[in-house]
C-alpha positions as CSV (number, residue, x, y, z in Angstrom):
1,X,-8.2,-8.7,-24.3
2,X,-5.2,-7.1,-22.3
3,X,-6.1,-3.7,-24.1
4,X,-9.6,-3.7,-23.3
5,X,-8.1,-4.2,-19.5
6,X,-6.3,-1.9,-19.8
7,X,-8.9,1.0,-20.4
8,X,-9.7,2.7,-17.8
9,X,-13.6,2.7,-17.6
10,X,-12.9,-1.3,-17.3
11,X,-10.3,-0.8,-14.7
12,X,-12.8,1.3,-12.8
13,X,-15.5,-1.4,-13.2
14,X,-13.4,-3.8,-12.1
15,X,-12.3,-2.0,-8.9
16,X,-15.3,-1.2,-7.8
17,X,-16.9,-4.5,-8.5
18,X,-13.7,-5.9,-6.3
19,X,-14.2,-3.4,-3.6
20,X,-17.9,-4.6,-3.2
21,X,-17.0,-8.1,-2.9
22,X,-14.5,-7.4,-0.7
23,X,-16.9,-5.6,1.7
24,X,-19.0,-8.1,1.7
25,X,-16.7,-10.7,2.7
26,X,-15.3,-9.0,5.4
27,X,-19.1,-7.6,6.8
28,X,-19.9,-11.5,6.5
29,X,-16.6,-12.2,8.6
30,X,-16.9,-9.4,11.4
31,X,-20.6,-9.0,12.0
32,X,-20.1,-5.0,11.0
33,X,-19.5,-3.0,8.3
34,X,-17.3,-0.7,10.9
35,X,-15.5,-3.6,12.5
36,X,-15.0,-4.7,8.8
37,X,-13.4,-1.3,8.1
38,X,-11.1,-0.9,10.8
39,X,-9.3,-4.3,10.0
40,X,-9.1,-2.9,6.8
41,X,-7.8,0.0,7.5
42,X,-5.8,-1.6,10.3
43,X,-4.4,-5.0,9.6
44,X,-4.5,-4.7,5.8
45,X,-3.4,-0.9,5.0
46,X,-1.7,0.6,7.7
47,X,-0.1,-2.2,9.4
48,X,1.9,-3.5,6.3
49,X,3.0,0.2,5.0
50,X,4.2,0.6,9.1
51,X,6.1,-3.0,8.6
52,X,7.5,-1.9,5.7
53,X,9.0,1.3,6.7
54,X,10.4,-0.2,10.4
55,X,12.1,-3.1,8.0
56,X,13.5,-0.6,5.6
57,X,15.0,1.6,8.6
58,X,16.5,-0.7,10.6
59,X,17.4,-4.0,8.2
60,X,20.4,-3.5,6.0
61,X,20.4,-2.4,2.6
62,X,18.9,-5.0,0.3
63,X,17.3,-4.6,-3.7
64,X,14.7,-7.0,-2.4
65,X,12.9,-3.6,-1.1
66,X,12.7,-2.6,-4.2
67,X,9.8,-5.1,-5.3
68,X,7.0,-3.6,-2.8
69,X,7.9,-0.8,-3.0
70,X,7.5,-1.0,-7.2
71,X,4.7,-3.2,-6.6
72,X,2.9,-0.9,-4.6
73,X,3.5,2.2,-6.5
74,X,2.4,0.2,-9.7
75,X,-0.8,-0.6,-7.9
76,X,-1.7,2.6,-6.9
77,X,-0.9,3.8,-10.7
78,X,-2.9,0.8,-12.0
79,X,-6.4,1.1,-9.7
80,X,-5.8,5.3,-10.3
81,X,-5.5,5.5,-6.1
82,X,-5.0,3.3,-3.2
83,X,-7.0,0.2,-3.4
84,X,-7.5,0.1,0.2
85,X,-8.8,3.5,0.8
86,X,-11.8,2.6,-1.6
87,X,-12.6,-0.3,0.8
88,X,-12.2,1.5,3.6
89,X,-14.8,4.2,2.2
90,X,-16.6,1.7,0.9
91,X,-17.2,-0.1,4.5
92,X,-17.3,2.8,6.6
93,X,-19.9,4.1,3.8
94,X,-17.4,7.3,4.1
95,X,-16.8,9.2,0.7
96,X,-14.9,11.5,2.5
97,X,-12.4,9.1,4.6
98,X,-8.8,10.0,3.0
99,X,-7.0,7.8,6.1
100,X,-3.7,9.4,7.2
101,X,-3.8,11.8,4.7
102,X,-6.2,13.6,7.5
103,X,-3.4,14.0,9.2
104,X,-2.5,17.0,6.5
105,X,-5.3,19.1,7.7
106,X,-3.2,20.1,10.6
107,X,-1.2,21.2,8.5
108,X,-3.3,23.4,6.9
109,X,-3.8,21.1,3.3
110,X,-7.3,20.5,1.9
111,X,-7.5,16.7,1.7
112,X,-10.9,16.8,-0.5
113,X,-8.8,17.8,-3.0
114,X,-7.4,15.1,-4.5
115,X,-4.4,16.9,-6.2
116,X,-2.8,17.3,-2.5
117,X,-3.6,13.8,-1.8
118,X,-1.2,12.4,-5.0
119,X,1.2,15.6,-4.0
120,X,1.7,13.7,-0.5
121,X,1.6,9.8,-1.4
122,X,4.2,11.2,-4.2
123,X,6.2,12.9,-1.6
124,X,6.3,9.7,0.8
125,X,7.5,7.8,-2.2
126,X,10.4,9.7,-2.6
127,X,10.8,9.9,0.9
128,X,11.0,6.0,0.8
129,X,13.3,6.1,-2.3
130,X,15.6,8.6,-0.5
131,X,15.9,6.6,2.2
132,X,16.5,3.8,-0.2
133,X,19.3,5.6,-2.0
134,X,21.0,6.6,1.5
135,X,21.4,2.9,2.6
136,X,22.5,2.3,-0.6
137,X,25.3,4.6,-0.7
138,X,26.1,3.3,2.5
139,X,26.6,0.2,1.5
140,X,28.6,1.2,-1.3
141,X,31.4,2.8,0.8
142,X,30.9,0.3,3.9
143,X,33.3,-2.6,4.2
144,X,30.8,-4.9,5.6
145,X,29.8,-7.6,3.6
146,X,25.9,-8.0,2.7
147,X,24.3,-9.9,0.0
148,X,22.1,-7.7,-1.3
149,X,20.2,-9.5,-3.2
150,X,18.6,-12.0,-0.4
151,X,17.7,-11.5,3.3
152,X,17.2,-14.5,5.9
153,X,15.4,-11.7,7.8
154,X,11.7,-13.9,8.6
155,X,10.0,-10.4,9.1
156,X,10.9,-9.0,5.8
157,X,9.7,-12.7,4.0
158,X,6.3,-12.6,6.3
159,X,5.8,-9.2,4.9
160,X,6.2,-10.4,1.4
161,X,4.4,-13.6,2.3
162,X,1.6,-11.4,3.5
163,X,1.2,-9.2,0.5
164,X,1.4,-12.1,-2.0
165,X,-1.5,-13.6,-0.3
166,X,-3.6,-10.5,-0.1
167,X,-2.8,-9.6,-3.7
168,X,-3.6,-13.2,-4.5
169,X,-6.7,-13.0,-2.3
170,X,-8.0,-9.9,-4.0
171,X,-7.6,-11.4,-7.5
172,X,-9.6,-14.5,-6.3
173,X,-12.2,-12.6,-4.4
């Protein structure tokens, strides 16, 4: 059963099949397939990755980061993409929408290829690790005393709170 999971025409039937229940939820929640999308897009994609990234700046160093961060990257590996930018294609009925990768047309970087897409979320990972491996090293040779394996910070466990509950929420959806 796992291996049949596991192949990737299931894995695409799956996602898809998720994504258009999904939709449909939401549309049934906010009247609008657009209002749908931008909460989507909003509260559910961007918001968390901006959480994320203000917590692993400014809150000490911690392995706990580690578990999104892996989690995410996992996900993205498992559904071949970001999860969320389906849905939010899927409810703007957008093929085309690549999110904040539009950004990289200022740039000069053709986002409907979907090479230069990977290139950058690859690129922001090990951005992320980088930063990871900085606070790490300054913990290593800072005489301040941290656990680093918990964190009483509430933010960090509402973040993890929040995607246990939308991971949990996807699987019974």
């Amino acid at each position: 059963m796992f291996q049949e999971f596991m192949n990737i025409e299931n894995r695409k039937n799956y996602t898809k099949n998720k994504v258009i229940k999904i939709k449909e939820l939401l549309i049934s929640i906010f009247g609008d397939k657009h209002t749908a999308g931008w909460f989507s897009t909003i509260c559910l994609h961007y918001g968390p990755h901006l959480i994320f990234l203000i917590l692993l700046l400014i809150l000490p160093f911690n392995f706990l980061f580690i578990i999104p961060w892996l989690l995410g990257y996992c996900l993205h590996m498992f559904f071949k993409g970001c999860i969320h930018l389906r849905l939010e294609r899927a409810c703007f009925d957008d093929r085309d929408w690549v999110g904040p990768y539009h950004m990289l047309e200022y740039l000069g970087i053709d986002t409907s290829n979907k090479q230069n897409i990977t290139t950058f979320l690859h690129i922001a990972l090990i951005i992320f690790a980088g930063i990871f491996l900085i606070k790490f090293i300054n913990y290593k040779y800072s005489d301040t005393p941290n656990n680093i394996f918990y964190t009483d910070n509430p933010f960090f466990w509402i973040y993890v709170s929040f995607l246990i509950l939308q991971f949990i929420g996807f699987l019974l959806i």
